[in-house]
N, C-alpha and C positions, 0 to 999 in steps of 0.2 A: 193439380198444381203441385202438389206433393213431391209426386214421382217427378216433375221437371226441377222442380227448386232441387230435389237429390241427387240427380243426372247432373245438372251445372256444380253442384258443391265437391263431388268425388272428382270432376274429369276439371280440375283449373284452367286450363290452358284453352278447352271448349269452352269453360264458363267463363271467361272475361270476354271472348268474342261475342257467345250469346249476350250475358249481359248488357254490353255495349250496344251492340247492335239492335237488340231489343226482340230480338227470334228466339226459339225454343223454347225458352222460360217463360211462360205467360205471367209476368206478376206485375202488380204496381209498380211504374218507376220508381215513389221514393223508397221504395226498397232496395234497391237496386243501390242506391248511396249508402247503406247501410251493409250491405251483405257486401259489396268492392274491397271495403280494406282489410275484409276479412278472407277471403279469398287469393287477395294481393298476397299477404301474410304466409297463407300455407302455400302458394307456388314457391314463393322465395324460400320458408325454411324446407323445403322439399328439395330442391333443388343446393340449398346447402349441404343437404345432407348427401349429396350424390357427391359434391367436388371436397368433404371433410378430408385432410389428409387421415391416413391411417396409421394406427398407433404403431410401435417400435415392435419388428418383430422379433423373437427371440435368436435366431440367427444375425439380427446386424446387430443386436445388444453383443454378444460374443465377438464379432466383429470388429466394433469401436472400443472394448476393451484390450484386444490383443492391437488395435493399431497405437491406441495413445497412451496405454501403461509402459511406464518406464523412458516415456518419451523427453526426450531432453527439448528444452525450450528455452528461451531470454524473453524476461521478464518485461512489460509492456506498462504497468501498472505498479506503485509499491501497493505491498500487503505489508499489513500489521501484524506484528506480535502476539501473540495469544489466542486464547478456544476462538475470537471471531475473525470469519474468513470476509471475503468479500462475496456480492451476488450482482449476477449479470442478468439483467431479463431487459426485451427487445435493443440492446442495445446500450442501455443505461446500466453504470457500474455505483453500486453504492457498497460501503459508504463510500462520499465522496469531499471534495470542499473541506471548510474547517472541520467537522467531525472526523475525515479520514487525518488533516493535521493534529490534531490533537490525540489522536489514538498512536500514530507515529510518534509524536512526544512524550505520550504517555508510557509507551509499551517496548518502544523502536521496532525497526522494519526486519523482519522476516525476510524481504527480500526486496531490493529495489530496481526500478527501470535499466535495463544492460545486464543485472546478473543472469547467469543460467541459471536454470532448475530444471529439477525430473520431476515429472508426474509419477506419484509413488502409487498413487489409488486410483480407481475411477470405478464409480458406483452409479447405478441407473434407481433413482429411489422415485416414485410419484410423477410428478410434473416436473421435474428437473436431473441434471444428471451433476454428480459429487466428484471435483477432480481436485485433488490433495497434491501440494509439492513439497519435496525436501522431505517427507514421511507424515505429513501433516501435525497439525500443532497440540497433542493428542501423542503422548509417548504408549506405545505397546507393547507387551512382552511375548515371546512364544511361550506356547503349549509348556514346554518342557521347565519355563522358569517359573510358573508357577507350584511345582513341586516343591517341598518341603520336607527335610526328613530332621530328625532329631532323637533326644530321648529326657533325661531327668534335667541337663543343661541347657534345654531350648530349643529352638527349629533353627533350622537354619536351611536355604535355597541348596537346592539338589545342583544351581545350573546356577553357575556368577552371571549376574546382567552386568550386558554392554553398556557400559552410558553412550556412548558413541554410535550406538548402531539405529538409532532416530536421533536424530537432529530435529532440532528446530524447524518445523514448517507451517504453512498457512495452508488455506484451500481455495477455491472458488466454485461456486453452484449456478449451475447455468439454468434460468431458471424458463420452464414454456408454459402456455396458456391452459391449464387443466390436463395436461399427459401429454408423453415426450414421443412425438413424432417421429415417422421414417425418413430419416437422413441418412449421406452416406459421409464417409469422413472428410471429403472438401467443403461441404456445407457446413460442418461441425468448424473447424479449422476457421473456418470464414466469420462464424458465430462467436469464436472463440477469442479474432483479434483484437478486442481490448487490454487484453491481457495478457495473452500470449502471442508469441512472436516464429512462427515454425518454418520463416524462409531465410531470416537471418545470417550472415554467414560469420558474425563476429558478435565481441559484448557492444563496442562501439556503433558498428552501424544498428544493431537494437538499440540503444539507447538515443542516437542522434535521431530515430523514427520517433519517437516522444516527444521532441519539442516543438516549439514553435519554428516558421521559416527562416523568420528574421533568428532567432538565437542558433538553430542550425546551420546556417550561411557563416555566419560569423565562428564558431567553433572551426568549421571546414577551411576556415582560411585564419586560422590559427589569430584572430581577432578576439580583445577581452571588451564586453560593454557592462557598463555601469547598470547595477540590479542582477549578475547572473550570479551563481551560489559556489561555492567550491569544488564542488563537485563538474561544473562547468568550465571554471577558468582552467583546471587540473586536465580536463579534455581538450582542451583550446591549444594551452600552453606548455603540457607538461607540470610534472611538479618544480617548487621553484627551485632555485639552486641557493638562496641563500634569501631567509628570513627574517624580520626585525619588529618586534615585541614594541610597539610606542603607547604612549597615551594624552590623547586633547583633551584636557579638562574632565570630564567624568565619561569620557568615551574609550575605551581602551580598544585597541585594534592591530592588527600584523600588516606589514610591508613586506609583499610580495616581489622581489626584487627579481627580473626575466633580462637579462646581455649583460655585456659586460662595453667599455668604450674599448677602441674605439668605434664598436657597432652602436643599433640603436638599441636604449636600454627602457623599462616601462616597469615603472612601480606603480605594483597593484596594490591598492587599501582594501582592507577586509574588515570590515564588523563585525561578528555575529558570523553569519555565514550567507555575507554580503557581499559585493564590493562595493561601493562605496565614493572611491576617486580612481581614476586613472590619471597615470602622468607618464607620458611615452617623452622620452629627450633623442632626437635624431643625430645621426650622424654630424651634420651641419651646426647643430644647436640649436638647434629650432626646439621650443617645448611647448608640448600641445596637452592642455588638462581637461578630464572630461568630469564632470560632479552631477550632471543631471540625469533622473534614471532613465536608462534604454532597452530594460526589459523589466516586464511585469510579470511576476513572480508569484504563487499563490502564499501567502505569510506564513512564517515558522513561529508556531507556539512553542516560549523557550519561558526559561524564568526569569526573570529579572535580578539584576542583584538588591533591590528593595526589599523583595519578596524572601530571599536567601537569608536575610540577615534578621527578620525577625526568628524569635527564640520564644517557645511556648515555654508559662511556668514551671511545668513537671517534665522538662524536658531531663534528661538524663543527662549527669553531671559528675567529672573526677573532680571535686573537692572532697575532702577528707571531713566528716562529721563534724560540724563547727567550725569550720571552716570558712573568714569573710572570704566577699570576692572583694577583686580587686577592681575599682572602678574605672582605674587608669591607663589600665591594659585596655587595650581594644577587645571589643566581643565579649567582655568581661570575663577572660580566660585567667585561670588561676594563674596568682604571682609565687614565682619560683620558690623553692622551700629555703629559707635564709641558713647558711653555711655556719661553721664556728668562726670564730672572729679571728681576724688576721695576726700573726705570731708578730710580738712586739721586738722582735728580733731579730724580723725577716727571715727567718730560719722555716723553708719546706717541710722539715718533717718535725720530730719532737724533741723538745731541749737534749743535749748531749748530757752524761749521768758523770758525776766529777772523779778520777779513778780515788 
């Protein structure tokens, strides 16, 4: 019985037939319930292991370096500010939602949806591979600027650094399941498209791939809707030709002013970095106002001016060592320094001397 139960356990594909069928293996059936999902088990990881992609060879690592270094692209995605990039795995880019808004308002963008950028790096590290644009966010120096020469007066750099020669950049780590697999660079590319944009032929058609249908229709036919951001109307409309600073009540706002009569003319309202009302006046005179929102926008974390106007106590202060404040100025900004008293004589400069 031995020797059958090891003959079915090594050859899987003969032992579920025998088992089933009930030949070869002489053994109690309820065995047979017992040893199946064990058996089932090593066909199938057996058989995974035959169709496992295999790891990156070192010829297309060299390969996918030389095709995407230096590679110019339009940006798909904003990236934030600062040492943290963004990560792409199956699909999903984090951060994202508020946390990606907030780190844009915290930090500002690096780069946003429509810009170009060069991929400055690309690095095959573990289960993921490392692509840096703009120089990534991480300044370097060459070899040669770290030299130092000197003598009783100090060091000083053998090699002036460029501030200019890295810029500001982010990165993005594309990230795979336990080791980076054999792809060739259309599958990478295709991998890639959250982010990156490599068929593009302008910053605008990149950018108008970003949004929504309805906000992209509307852009394309030179249409502004209630809820797009400035950066929107600015795509739609152009910028405008003439501006107007208002404020309702405690909402302060700009009038976007687009024609002139006797065409049609459309004053756009802005909040924040809203819009807020439209009000298109036709040729005709006809005026058609639009105030409800028509596009949904993910929120911009901004500060409030509530938040602006508190003042901590040890906040840092030009008044002069005993100095009151004044409580009547706003913001309780120092009151100007009182001058000498006005010449009872009306006389600008000082009394004339009697010859």
């Amino acid at each position: 019985m031995r020797k059958h139960l090891t003959a079915c356990f090594f050859q899987p594909d003969g032992a579920i037939i025998n088992l089933i069928a009930g030949s070869g293996c002489r053994m109690n059936p309820r065995y047979v319930l017992v040893l199946l999902p064990v058996v089932l088990f090593c066909v199938i990881g057996a058989r995974a292991d035959d169709q496992k992609t295999p790891r990156l060879s070192k010829q297309t690592r060299i390969d996918l370096i030389r095709t995407f270094n230096a590679e110019l692209v339009y940006i798909r995605s904003p990236f934030p500010m600062g040492k943290r990039g963004l990560t792409l795995k199956d699909g999903n880019l984090s951060p994202s939602g508020d946390e990606m808004q907030n780190m844009l308002a915290m930090w500002g963008p690096a780069a946003k949806p429509g810009d170009q950028a060069r991929i400055s790096q690309v690095l095959v590290k573990g289960d993921h591979i490392h692509f840096e644009i703009n120089g990534g966010p991480v300044k370097r120096q060459k070899w040669y600027q770290h030299i130092q020469v000197g003598g009783g007066g100090g060091m000083t750099g053998a090699a002036p650094s460029d501030p200019g020669a890295n810029p500001r950049g982010s990165y993005v780590d594309l990230v795979f399941n336990g080791y980076v697999p054999e792809l060739n660079p259309q599958e990478l590319k295709a991998m890639l498209r959250p982010v990156f944009d490599f068929n593009a032929k302008s910053s605008m058609e990149a950018y108008l791939e970003t949004l929504p249908p309805k906000t992209r229709d509307a852009i394309k036919a030179h249409h502004v809707l209630v809820g797009m951001n400035r950066e929107m109307v600015i795509a739609s409309k152009g910028r405008p030709p003439k501006k107007i600073r208002e404020k309702d009540g405690e909402i302060e706002y700009e009038e976007w002013i687009y024609g002139e009569p006797p065409q049609d003319v459309d004053f756009v309202r802005i909040a924040g970095d809203e819009v807020i009302r439209l009000e298109s006046i036709k040729v005709d005179g006809e005026k058609i106002v639009h105030t409800e929102r028509e596009v949904d926008l993910p929120p911009t974390v901004a500060k409030s001016s509530s938040e602006s106007e508190g003042r901590p106590p040890d906040a840092p202060s030009l008044r002069r060592p005993g100095e009151e404040v004044d409580t009547a100025s706003p913001a309780g900004q120092r009151s100007p320094t009182p001058g000498p008293p006005p010449d009872p004589l009306g006389q600008d400069g000082p009394p004339a001397q009697p010859n």
